[in-house]
N, C-alpha and C positions, 0 to 999 in steps of 0.2 A: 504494500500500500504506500502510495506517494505521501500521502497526508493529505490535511486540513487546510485551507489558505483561507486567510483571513476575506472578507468583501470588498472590505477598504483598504486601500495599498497604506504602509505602512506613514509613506511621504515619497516624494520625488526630488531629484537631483536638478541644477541647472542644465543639463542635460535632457530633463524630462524624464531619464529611467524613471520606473515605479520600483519600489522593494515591496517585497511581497513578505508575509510570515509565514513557515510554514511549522505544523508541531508547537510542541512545549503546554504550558500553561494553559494559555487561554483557549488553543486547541482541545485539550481536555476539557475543558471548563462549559464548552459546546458542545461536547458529547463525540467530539473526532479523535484520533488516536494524539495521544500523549508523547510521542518517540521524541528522540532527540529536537531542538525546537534547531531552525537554521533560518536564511534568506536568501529569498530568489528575488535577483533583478532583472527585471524585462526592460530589452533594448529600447531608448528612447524613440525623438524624434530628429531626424535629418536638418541641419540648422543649414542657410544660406550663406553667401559670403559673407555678411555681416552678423554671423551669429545668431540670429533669429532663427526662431523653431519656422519651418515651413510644410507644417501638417504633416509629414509623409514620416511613415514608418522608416528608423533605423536598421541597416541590414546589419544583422548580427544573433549572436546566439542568446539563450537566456543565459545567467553564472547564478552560480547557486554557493552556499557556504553555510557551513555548520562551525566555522574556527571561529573562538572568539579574537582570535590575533588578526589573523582576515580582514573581519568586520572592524575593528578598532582601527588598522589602518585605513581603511572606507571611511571611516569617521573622521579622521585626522586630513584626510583630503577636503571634506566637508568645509566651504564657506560658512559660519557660524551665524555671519551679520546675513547670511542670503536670507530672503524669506523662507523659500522652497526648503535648501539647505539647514537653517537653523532650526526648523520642525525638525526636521527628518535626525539630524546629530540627536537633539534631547531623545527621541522617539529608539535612533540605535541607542545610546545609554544605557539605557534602559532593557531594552533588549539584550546589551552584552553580557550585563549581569546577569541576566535569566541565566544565557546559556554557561558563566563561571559557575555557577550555579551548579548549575545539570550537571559540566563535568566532574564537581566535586560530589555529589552522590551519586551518581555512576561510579567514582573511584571507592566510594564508602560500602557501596552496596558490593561490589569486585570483590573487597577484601574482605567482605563478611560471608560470602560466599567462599573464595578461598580460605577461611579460617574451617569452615563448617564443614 
């Protein structure tokens, strides 16, 4: 099973990508599978010579991530002052925590397992 993806993309980049959630928390919380949580960004929009979005779909693939190191440099790229941008940083935050989160009881749950 792929998972659960949230309705609403999480926020969008100056670039227009969306980041999607997939899993974790609120996943479960909806009644979708709980698996490891990660993000999918889907390809923006095609901007003109002067930078402007010009409607038309970006050719490229979706990227997906479950690292919270990953993500945190995605963040760090992040213009803070953007509008777009500055939702979308507080919004990963937030997120990345979840996923230190997760890997620290996965690692907890590992070893109790391995004890047992």
């Amino acid at each position: 099973t792929v998972g659960t993806v949230r309705r609403v993309p999480l926020g969008s980049d100056r670039h227009f990508r969306r980041y999607w959630q997939l899993g974790g928390r609120d996943a479960a919380r909806l009644g979708g599978n709980s698996e490891k949580p990660g993000v999918w960004i889907e390809p923006g929009l095609a901007e003109d010579k002067r930078g402007h979005a010009n409607g038309e779909e970006e050719d490229g693939d979706w990227l997906a991530s479950t690292c919270p190191d990953e993500l945190s440099a995605t963040m760090d790229s992040l213009n803070s002052k953007g509008a777009r941008e500055g939702k979308l940083g507080s919004v990963m935050k937030t997120f990345v925590q979840e996923l230190r989160e997760a890997e620290v009881t996965a690692a907890a749950e590992a070893s109790k397992a391995a004890a047992a």
